[in-house]
C-alpha positions in Angstrom: -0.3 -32.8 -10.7 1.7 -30.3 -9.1 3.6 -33.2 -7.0 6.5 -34.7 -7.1 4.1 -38.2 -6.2 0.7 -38.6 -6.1 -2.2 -41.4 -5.9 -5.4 -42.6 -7.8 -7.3 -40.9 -5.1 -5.5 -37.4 -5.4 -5.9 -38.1 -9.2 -9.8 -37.8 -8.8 -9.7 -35.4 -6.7 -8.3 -32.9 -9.6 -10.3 -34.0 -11.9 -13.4 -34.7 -10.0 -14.1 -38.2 -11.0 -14.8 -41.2 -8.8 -11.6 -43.0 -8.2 -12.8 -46.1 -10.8 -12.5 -43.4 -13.5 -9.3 -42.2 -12.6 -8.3 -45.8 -12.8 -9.4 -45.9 -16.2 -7.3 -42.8 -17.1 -3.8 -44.2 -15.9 -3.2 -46.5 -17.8 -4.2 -44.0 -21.0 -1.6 -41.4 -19.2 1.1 -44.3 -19.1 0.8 -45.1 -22.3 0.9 -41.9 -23.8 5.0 -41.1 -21.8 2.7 -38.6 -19.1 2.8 -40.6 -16.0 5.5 -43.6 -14.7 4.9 -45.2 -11.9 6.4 -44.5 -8.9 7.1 -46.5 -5.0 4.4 -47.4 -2.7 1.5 -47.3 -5.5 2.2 -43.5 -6.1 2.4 -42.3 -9.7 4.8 -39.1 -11.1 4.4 -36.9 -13.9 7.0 -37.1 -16.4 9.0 -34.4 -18.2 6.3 -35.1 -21.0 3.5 -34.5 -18.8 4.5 -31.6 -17.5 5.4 -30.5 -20.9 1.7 -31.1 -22.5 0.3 -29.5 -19.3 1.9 -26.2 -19.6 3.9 -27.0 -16.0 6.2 -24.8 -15.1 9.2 -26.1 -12.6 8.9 -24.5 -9.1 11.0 -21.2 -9.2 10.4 -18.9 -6.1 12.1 -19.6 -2.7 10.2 -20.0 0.3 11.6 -16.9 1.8 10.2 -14.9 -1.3 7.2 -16.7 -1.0 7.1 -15.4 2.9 7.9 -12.1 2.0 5.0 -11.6 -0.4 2.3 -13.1 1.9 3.1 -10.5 4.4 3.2 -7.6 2.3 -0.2 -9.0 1.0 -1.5 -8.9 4.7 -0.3 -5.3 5.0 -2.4 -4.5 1.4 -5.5 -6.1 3.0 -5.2 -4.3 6.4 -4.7 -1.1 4.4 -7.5 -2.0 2.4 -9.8 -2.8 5.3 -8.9 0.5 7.1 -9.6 2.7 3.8 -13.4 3.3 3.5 -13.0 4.3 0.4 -12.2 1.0 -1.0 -15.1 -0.8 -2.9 -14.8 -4.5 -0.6 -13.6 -5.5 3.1 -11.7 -8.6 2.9 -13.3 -11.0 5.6 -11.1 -13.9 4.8 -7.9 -15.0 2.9 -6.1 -18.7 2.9 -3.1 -19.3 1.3 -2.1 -23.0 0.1 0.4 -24.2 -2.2 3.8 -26.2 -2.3 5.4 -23.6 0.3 4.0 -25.4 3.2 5.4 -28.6 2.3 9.3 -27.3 3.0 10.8 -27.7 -0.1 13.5 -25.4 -1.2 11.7 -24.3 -4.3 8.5 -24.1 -4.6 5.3 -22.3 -7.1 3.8 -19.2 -6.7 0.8 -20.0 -3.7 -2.6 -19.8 -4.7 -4.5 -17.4 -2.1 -8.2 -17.4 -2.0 -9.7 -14.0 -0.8 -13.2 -13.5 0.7 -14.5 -10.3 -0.4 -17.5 -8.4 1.2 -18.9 -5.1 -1.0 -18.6 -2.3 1.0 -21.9 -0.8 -0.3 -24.9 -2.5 -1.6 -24.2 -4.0 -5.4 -24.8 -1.8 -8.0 -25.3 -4.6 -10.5 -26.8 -7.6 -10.0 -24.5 -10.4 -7.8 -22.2 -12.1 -10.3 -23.2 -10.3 -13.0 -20.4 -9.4 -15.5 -20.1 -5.8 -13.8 -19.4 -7.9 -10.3 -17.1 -9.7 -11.5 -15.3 -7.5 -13.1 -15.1 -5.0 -9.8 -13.8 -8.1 -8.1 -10.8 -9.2 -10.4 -9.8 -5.1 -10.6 -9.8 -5.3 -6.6 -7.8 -8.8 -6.3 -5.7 -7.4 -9.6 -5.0 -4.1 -7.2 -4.3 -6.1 -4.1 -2.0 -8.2 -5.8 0.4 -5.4 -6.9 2.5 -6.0 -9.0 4.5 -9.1 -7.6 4.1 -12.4 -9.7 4.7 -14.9 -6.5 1.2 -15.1 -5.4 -2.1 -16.0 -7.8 -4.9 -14.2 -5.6 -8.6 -16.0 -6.6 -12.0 -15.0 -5.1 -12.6 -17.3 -1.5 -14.5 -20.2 -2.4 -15.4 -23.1 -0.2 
């Protein structure tokens, strides 16, 4: 889950399920060494969950989580003030760990909204598209590996 406690509600939440589904799953997830139980109803994610989930412990400070969001907000002013560049970036949200003040954290997820500068040249979200898009986010990324930049969705 990401969290160091979490509930049956946040549980189907991730994996979009009503919440009498995720309480079906628990007690599979318990049994299995994935999940213990934790205080005030909460459940955690063992070592053997993160394990078989392919978690990775939090290993960026929040100062070098800081630093990249704003050199990402200088690459999308520079990318909004160069006409040149095949999308404007209307929007862009970052969320992750980070916010919650802990003194390591993940790399934060930032969702970018991207506007095509001139009319599509392939149909929208057409394998062409997409691929234009993930070149774009890939370039506006750069090369730093403490932010995962996605497409804006709602």
């Amino acid at each position: 889950m990401g969290q160091p406690g979490w509930s049956t509600q946040d549980l189907a939440k991730s994996l979009n399920v009503s919440t009498a589904v995720a309480k079906q799953v628990i007690p599979f997830l318990e049994a299995q060494g994935y999940i213990e139980a934790s205080d005030g109803g909460c459940w955690l994610t063992t070592e053997s969950g993160d394990a078989v989930s392919g978690s990775r412990p939090p290993r960026f400070t929040p100062a070098a989580v800081e630093a990249a969001l704003s050199a990402l907000v200088g690459r999308i002013k520079a990318a909004n003030q160069d006409a040149s560049a095949r999308f404007r970036i209307t929007k862009a949200v970052a969320f992750g760990d980070f916010l919650a003040g802990r003194p390591r954290v993940q790399a934060p997820d930032v969702g970018v909204q991207l506007i095509p500068r001139e009319p599509a040249s392939a149909e929208p979200g057409s394998a062409f598209e997409k691929s234009a898009d993930r070149e774009f986010l890939k370039q506006l990324r750069g090369k730093s590996p403490t932010l995962n930049i996605r497409t804006y969705e709602d």
